[in-house]
N, C-alpha and C positions, 0 to 999 in steps of 0.2 A: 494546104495542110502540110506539103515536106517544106513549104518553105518555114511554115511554123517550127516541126522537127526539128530544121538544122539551127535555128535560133535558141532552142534549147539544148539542142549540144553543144553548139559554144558556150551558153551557160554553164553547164558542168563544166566545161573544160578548161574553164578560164577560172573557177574557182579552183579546179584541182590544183590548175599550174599558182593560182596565188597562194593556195596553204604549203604547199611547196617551196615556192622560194620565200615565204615571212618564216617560214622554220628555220633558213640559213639565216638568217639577222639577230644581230646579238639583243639579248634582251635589254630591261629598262636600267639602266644605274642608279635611279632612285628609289627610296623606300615605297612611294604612290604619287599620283599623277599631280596631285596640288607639289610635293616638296618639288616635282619637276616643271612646273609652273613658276614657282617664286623662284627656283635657281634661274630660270629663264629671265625671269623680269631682275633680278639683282644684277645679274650680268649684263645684260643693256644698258642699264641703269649706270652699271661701273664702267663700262664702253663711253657711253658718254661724257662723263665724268673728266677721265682720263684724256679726252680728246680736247674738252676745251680745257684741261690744265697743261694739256702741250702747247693749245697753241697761245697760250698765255703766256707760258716760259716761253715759248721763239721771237712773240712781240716783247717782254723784257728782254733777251739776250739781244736783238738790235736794238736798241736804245740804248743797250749800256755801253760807256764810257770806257771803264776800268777793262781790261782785259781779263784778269784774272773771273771778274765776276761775270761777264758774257760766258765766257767757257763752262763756268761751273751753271750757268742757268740753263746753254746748250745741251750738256749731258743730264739736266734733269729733266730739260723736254724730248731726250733720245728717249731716258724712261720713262714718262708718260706714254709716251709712242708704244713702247714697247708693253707696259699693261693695259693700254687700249686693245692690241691684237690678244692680249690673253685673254682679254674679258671675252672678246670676240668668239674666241676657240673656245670657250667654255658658255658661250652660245649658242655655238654649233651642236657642242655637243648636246644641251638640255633639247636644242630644235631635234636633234636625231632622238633622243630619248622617249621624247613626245610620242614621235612619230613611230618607232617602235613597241612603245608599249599598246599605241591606239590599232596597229596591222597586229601585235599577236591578240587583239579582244576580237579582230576583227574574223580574222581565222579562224576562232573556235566558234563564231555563229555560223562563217560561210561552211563549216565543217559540220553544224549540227543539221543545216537548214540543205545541203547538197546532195544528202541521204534519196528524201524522196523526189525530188527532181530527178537524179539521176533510176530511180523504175520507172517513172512516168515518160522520161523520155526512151529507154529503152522499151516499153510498150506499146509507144505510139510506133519504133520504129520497126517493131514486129508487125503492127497491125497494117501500116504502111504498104511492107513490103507483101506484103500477102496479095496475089490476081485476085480481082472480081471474079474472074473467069472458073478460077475452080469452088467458084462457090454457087456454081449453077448445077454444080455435079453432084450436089446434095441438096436436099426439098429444106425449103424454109432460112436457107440461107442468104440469097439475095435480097427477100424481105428485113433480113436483118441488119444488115451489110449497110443498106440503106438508112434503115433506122440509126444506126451507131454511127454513122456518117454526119447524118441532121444531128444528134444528139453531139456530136463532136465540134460541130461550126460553131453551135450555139454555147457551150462550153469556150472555147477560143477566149474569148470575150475576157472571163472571168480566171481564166488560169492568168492570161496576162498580166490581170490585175492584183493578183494574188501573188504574185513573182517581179513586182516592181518594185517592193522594197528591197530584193535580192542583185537587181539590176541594180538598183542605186547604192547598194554595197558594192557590186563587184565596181563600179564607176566612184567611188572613195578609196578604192584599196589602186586603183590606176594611179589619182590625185596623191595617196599616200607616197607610191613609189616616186613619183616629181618630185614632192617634196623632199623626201627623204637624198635625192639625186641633188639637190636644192644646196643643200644644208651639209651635204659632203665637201660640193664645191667651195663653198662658204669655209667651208674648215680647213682643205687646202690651202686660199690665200687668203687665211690669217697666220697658215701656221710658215707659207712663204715668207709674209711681212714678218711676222717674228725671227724667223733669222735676220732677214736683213738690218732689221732695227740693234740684234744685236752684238752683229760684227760692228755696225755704226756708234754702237756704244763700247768695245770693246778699242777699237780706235783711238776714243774720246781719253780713257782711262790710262790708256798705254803715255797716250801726251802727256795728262795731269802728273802720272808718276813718274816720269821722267824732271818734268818740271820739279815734285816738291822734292828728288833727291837730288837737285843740282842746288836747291833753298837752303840747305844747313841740315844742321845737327837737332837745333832744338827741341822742334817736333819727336826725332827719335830719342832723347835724351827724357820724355814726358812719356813716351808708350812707355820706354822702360821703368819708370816712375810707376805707373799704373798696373803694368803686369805686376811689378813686386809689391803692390798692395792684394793683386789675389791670393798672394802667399798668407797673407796676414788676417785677412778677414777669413771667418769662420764661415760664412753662407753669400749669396746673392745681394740678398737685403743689406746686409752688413757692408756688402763694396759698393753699392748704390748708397747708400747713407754716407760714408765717407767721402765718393766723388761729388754725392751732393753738397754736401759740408766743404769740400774745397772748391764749389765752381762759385758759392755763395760769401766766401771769404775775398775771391776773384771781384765778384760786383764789387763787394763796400768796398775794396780797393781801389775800384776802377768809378766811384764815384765819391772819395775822397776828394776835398780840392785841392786844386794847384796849390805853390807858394805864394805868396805873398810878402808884397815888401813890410819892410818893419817899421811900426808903427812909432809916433815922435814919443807917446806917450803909454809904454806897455805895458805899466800897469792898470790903467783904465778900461785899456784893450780889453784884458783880461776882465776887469768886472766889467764889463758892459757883454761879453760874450754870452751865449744862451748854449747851454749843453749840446754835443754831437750825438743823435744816437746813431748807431752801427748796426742799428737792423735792416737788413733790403726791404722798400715798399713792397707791399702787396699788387702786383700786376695780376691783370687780366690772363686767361690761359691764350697758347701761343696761336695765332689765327692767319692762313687758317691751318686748321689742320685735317689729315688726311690719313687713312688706314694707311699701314706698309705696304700691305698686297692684295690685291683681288682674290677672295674666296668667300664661303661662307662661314658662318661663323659656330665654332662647336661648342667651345666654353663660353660661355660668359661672365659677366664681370660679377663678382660674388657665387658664382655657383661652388660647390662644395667639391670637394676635394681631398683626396688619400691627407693631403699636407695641411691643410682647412680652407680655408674658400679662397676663391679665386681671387687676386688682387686686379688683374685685369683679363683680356678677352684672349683668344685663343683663334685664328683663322686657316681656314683649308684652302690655299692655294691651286692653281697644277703646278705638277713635276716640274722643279727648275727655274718656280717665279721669279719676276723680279723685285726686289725689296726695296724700299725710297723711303728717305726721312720723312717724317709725320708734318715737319714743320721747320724751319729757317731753327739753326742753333751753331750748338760746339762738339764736334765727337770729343768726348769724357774718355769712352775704353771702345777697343775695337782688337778682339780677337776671341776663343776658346775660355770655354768656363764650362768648369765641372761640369759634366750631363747637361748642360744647354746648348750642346754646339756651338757654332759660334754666335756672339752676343755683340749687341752697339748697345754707349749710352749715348746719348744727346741732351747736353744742357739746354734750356732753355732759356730766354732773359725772366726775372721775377721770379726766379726760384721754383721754376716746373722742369721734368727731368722725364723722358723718356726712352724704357729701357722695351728694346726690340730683342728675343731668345727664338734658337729655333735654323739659324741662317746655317745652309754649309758653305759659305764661303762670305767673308767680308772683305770688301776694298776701297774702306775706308782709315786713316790713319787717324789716329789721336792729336788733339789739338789743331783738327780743318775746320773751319767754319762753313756750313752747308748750308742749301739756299733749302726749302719744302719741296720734298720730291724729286730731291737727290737723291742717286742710288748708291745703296748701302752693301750689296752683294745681291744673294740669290740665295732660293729655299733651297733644299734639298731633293732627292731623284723620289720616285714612288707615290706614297703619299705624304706628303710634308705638312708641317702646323708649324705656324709663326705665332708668335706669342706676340703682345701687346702690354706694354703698364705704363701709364700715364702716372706720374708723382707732383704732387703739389706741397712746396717744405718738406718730405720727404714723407706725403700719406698719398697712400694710393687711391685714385679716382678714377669712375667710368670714362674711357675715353668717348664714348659712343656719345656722352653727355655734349662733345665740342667739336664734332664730327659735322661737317655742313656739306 
């Protein structure tokens, strides 16, 4: 029977000390336990993702040939790397989330259901302590003594059984704390790798821009082009329409033919010739392509808005993401714009044009040709939104539509 006793007072005591310490743990960061589920499963999902588009880019960057192009494939497998470990940290966290929200449900039954265990073991351990002996000093007592004794063996049985879903609470809230220990570690060395990844890329950059300011003039001779078109356009839309209007004058230039020698007979030439048209084909959109940054997504594409609907998607990074082209292009503009912080466009080939809002920091220059998932800069501190718009001839489409 005290062996009973003291197995019940560890019971109490091990719930006390559990409602105890799940009170110090911060609570859930999600609205309910499914949005903390799908954040879970996205961020896997984009862990993976990221990982075999790094080591894609490392198998291109040794194969290639061209120097110039290894290096730029290099830094866009540092940033894959480098939003691999965020997807990772923002696994950890939804694993911690989990895990906190399911110790604070856990706490308030160990807290409803610890009430009467804890009289029931206090009364056994009154009744315990109490000598047979001075219950011979009063008539009718040892007959009773005995009675509550049988009466108590045979009880045993059933209090145990009645206190085994309690046991296998307090034995989930142990499992809780592992995991939760689990999923701490976890977040440590991701958020390790993530520095490392991004001194590794900070490196990489330092080189490139060394490199394109020993290249010339031109490229800066073109940002300054581009900034003094923000002076001149009235909105967003309006400098994306015009950089798309000159990256598409670009093609049919660049798909003009060569010369050609002159012909014995050029007026024949001439009528036997069939019209040039100067429109760019219609291509395919750019493939593949890939979100800028790991988060979830809060706007979507047409959702409504103070300004009217959404032209493209809106994403919730963490603090300090890293941001990478969607797809192989041309940076169009790369700096500051009105209330968008700072902004990239990215021409496309066939006339698709995507414009990245939202960045506090780009380090990218105007007129670099970027490989997919090159890095473009980084969000901002807090909570950051990176915006997204996909353009095709200059209308805007779901990018989620070309997303694989």
């Amino acid at each position: 029977m005290a062996k009973f006793d003291h197995r019940l007072i560890l019971l109490a005591c091990s719930a006390i000390l559990f409602a105890a310490a799940a009170s110090a743990q911060r609570g859930p960061v999600f609205d309910s336990a499914g949005d903390t589920r799908a954040a879970l499963a996205q961020a896997l999902e984009e862990r993976s993702a990221a990982q075999a588009r790094s080591e894609r880019l490392e198998a291109e960057a040794e194969q290639a040939e061209d120097a110039a192009d290894r290096a730029a494939r290099e830094a866009a497998a540092v940033a894959a790397r480098i939003q691999q470990a965020e997807a990772g940290i923002a696994a950890a966290r939804a694993r911690m989330a989990m895990v906190d929200r399911e110790r604070t449900d856990l706490r308030e039954v160990l807290g409803q259901e610890q009430h009467p265990l804890i009289r029931l073991t206090a009364a056994l351990q009154q009744f315990s302590r109490r000598p047979v002996a001075l219950s011979l000093l009063r008539p009718g007592e040892v007959r009773d003594v005995v009675y509550l004794r049988a009466m108590l063996h045979n009880a045993v049985p059933q209090v145990q059984e009645s206190t085994a879903g309690l046991r296998g609470q307090i034995a989930r809230a142990a499992s809780l704390r592992r995991e939760a220990a689990n999923a701490a570690e976890a977040l440590r060395a991701e958020e390790v790798m993530l520095g490392t990844r991004r001194e590794e890329l900070a490196e990489l950059e330092t080189e490139a821009r060394l490199a394109a300011r020993a290249a010339g003039g031109e490229a800066n001779r073109e940002a300054e082009r581009a900034l003094a078109l923000t002076e001149q356009v009235r909105d967003l839309d309006g400098l994306v329409d015009e950089l798309d209007r000159a990256g598409r004058l670009r093609e049919r230039l660049a798909a003009l033919p060569g010369p050609k020698m002159r012909p014995a007979a050029p007026e024949a030439a001439v009528a036997d010739a069939s019209p040039v048209s100067s429109a760019v084909p219609a291509r395919s959109a750019p493939s593949p392509y890939i979100l800028p940054v790991s988060g979830r997504t809060v706007t979507g594409f047409g959702a409504p808005q103070e300004s009217g609907l959404s032209q493209g998607i809106t994403l919730a990074p963490i603090a300090g993401a890293q941001v990478v082209s969607p797809a192989a292009g041309r940076i169009a503009f790369s700096g500051p714009y009105r209330g968008y912080g700072q902004i990239v466009i990215i021409e496309h080939v066939g006339g698709w044009t995507s414009l990245i809002t939202g960045l506090a920091r780009s380090d990218v220059q105007v007129g670099t040709d970027v490989v997919g998932g090159a890095p473009l800069g980084i969000a901002g501190p807090g909570r950051p939104t990176v915006s997204l718009e996909l353009r095709r001839s200059g209308e805007p489409v779901n990018p989620l539509l070309y997303t694989g």
